[in-house]
N, C-alpha and C positions, 0 to 999 in steps of 0.2 A: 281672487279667483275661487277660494275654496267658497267663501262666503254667494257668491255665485253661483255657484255647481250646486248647493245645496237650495239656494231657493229655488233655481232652476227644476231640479227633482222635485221639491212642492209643491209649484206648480200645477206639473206634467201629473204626478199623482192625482192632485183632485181633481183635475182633468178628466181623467180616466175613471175616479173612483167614487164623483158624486153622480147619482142619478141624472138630476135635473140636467146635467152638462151634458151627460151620456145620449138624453134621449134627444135636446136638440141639434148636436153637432153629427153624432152618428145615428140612430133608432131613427129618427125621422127621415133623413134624405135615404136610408136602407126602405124603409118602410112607401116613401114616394117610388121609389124605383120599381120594387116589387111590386105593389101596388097598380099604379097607373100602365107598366106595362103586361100585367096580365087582364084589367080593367078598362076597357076603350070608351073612354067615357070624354075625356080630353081632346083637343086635336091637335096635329103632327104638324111639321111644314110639310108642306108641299116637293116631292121627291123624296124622300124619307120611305124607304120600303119596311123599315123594322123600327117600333118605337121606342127598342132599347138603346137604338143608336142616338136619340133624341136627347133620350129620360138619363143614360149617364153621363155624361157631359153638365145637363142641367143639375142633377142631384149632387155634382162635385163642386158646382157653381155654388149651390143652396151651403152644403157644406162645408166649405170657405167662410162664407159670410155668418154662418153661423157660429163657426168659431172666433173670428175675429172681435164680430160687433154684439153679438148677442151672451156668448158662453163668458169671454174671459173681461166683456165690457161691466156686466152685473157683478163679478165675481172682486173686477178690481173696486166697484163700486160699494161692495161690504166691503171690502179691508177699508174703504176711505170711511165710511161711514164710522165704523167702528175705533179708528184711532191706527187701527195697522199700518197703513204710509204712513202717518206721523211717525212711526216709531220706527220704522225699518229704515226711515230717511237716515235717522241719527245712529246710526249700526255700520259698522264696518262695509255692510253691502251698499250702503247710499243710495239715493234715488234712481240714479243711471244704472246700477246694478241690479236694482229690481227691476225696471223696463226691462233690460237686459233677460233680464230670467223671465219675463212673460213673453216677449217677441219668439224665446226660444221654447217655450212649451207653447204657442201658438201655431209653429212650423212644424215640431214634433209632429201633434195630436194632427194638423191638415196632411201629417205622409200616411199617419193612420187611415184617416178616412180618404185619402184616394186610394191607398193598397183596399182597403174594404168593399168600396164604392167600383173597382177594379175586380174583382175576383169575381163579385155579385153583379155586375154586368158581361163579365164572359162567359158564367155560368148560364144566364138566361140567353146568350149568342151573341153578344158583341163582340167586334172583331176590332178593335182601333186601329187604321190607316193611316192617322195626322202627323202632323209634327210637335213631337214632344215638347224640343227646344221653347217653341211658342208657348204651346201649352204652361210651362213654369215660367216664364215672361209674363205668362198673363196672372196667373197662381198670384205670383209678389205681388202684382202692382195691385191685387184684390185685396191681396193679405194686407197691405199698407193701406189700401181705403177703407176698408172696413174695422181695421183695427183702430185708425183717426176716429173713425164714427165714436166706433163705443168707447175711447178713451174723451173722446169731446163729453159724449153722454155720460160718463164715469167719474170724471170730473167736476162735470157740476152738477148734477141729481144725486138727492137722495137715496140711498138703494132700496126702498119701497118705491121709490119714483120711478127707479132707471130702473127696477124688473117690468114695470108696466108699460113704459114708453117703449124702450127694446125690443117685446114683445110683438108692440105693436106695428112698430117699422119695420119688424120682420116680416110683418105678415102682410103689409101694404108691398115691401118688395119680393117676397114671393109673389104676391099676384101679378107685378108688374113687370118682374126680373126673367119674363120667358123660361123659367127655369123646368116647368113642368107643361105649359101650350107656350105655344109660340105668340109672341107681342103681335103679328100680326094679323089675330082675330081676336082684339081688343078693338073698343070704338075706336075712331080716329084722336078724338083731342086724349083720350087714354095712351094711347099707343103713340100719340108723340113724347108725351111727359115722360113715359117710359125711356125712350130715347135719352136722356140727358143723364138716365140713374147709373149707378159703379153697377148697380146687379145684373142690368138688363146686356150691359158693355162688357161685363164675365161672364155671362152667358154664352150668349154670341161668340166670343173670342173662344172658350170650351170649343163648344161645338164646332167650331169651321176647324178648330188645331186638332178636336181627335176624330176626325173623319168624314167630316163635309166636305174638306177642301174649299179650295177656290181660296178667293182673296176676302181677306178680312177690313170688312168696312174701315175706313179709318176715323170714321164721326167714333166708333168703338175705343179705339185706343186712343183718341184725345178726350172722352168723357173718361177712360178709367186714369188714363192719368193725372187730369186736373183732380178727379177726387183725389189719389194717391198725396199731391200736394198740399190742395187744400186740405181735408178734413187731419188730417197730421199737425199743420200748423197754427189750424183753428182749436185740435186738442192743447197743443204748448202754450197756448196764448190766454186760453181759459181754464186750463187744468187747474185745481183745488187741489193740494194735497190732504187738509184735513176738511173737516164737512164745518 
């Protein structure tokens, strides 16, 4: 346990205290928020009378995914490269212990950024009406696809690889993840493929739990939970501990 507690805190520190992690798990989705809803340059759905009701939801959505698959997916991807899971495996902490301590500086740093992404969305007039409960139904089942992704991608990329490819998936699924416009004023065969993605299915699920209402697609929550599955198992199956 102590051996735990303590990676756990290492984690969570560089977390918090590298830049690079800084600006895409929080500085960005703050900066889309701000941004896009003082700048009307994007478009809303349809009924949507404020586009901070839109844009926080999405930027909580962006920032999930961003800590999962991007922030802590590279980050495991230097300790492998380097020899770090080699050696933390043969330590008192063991392998399961280290997941253990990144699942939990994972959840940590996602309460940060929604208290953040929360503050900075009622300041500019967000008012949330939805259902919480959902809301952290939908949080996990993101947190567990996206963290499959980058542990898929962490495991077997190099970490000159996985900073480039990570990047890059990130930024295919922000465009496609409705997270900042709405998927549907994307072309058609765009905005189907979107359909099938974890981003596009936390997005959507965001938005209709903190204040859209209504009923939540269910093509949503059977795309985010097959990812939650799949990419998890596809991580175990292919993970590399050492490079």
């Amino acid at each position: 346990m102590k051996a735990y507690l303590a990676q756990a805190k290492s984690e969570i520190r560089l977390s918090l205290t590298q830049g690079e992690s800084l600006l895409v798990t929080i500085l960005i989705p703050v900066i889309f928020l701000l941004g896009f809803s003082a700048i009307k340059v994007l478009p809303v759905p349809k009924g949507i009378h404020s586009r901070v009701d839109f844009l926080v939801p999405g930027t909580m959505a962006l920032a999930v995914m961003a800590t999962g698959m991007v922030s802590q997916g590279i980050a495991t991807a230097v300790d492998r490269t380097y020899g770090v899971l080699k050696r933390l495996g043969v330590t008192p902490l063991g392998k399961s212990g280290f997941l253990y301590a990144k699942i939990t500086a994972i959840l940590v740093v996602e309460v940060i950024q929604v208290a953040v992404l929360y503050i900075v969305g009622t300041l500019l007039g967000w008012h949330p009406q939805g259902n919480f409960a959902i809301f952290i139904v939908g949080a996990l089942l993101a947190t567990v696809a996206f963290s499959g992704i980058g542990l898929l991608l962490a495991g077997t990329l190099k970490s000159e690889a996985m900073i480039g490819i990570s990047n890059a998936i990130y930024l295919i699924l922000l465009f496609l993840g409705g997270m900042i416009f709405p998927t549907s004023s994307l072309p058609g065969l765009l905005a189907t493929v979107a359909k099938v993605l974890p981003a596009q299915a936390t997005s959507d699920i965001f938005f209709h739990a903190l204040g859209a209402g209504g009923s939540i697609p269910s093509s949503d929550w059977t795309t985010l939970i097959v990812w939650a599955v799949v990419a998890p198992l596809l991580a175990a199956k292919f993970f590399r501990w050492e490079s």
